[in-house]
N, C-alpha and C positions, 0 to 999 in steps of 0.2 A: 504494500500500500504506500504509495505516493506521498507525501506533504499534501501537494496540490489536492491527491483526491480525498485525503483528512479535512484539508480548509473548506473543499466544496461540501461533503459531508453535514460541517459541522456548521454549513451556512445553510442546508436546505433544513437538519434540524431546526436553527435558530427563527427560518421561517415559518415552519409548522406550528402549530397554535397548538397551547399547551392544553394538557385535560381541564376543564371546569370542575370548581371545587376545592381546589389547593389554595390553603393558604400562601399570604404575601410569602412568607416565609419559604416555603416550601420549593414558589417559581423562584425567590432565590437560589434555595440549595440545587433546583433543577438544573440550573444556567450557569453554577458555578463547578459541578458535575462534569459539565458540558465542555470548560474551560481547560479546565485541569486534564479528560479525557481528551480533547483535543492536542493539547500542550503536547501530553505524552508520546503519544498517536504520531503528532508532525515531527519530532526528533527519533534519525536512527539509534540513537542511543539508549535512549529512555524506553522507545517500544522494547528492542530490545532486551533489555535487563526485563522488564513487565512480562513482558512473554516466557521466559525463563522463569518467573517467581509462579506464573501459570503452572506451567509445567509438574509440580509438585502438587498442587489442588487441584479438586475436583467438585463438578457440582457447583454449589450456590456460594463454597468460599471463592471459585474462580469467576465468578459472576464481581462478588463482592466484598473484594479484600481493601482491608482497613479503613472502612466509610465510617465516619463519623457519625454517631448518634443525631445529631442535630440536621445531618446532611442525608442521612437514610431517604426520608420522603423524596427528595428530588431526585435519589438512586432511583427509587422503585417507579418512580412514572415514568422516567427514562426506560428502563426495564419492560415496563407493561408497555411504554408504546415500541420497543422492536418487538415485540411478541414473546418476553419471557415470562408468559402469567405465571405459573405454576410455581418457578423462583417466586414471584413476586407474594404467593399465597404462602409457600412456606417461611419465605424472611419476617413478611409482615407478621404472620403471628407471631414467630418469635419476639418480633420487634414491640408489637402490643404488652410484651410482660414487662417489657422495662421500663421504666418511669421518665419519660419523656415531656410529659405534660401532655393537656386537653388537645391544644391545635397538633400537637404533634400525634397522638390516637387519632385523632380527627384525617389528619392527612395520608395518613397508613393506611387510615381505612377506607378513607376514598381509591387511592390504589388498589388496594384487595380488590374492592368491589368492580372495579372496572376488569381488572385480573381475570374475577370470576366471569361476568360476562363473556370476557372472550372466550373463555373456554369453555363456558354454557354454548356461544357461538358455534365455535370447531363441532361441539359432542353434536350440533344438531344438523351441521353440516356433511357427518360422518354418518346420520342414520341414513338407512333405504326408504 
């Protein structure tokens, strides 16, 4: 992957309109997500090394390694909009036991629930 095709990437996200629902907070932590994922993404280096630290996880910790509590919510709607619901249903609950405060359950769970739908979606896309 290109620089060039990380910056267009991370400019066609930036245009896409975020889910309704999220706190202010929350499209910060989305767009700051965004920033840092991009940052890393446009340097051979940095992917790099990231891609290596992959290598040894699997699952939802290589989805989501060392996200900040407070930046969780903007993971997960990132997350549910490339179509990781399933991550997104099992982070969030976990993430629901930890004490984050109201907006922050509040925002996890708007994810979940969007999560859920799409894969309410799929399963009904997949009956005969």
């Amino acid at each position: 992957m290109s620089s060039r095709s990380v910056a267009r990437a991370y400019e066609e996200r930036l245009a896409s309109p975020p889910p309704e629902g999220l706190s202010p907070d929350a499209l910060a932590a989305r767009l700051e997500v965004m920033r840092v994922a991009a940052a890393v993404l446009s340097d051979p280096g940095s992917r790099d090394l990231y891609g290596r630290s992959l290598k040894g996880a699997n699952g939802r910790e290589a989805l989501l390694q060392d996200v900040p509590l407070p930046v969780l919510p903007g993971a997960l709607s990132l997350l549910q909009e490339c179509g990781e619901a399933e991550a997104v249903v099992s982070v969030g609950t976990e993430a629901l036991r930890q004490r984050g405060g109201r907006a922050f359950a509040s925002d996890v769970a708007v994810c979940m629930a969007l999560a859920r739908c799409d894969l309410g979606r799929d399963a009904m896309a997949r009956r005969p």
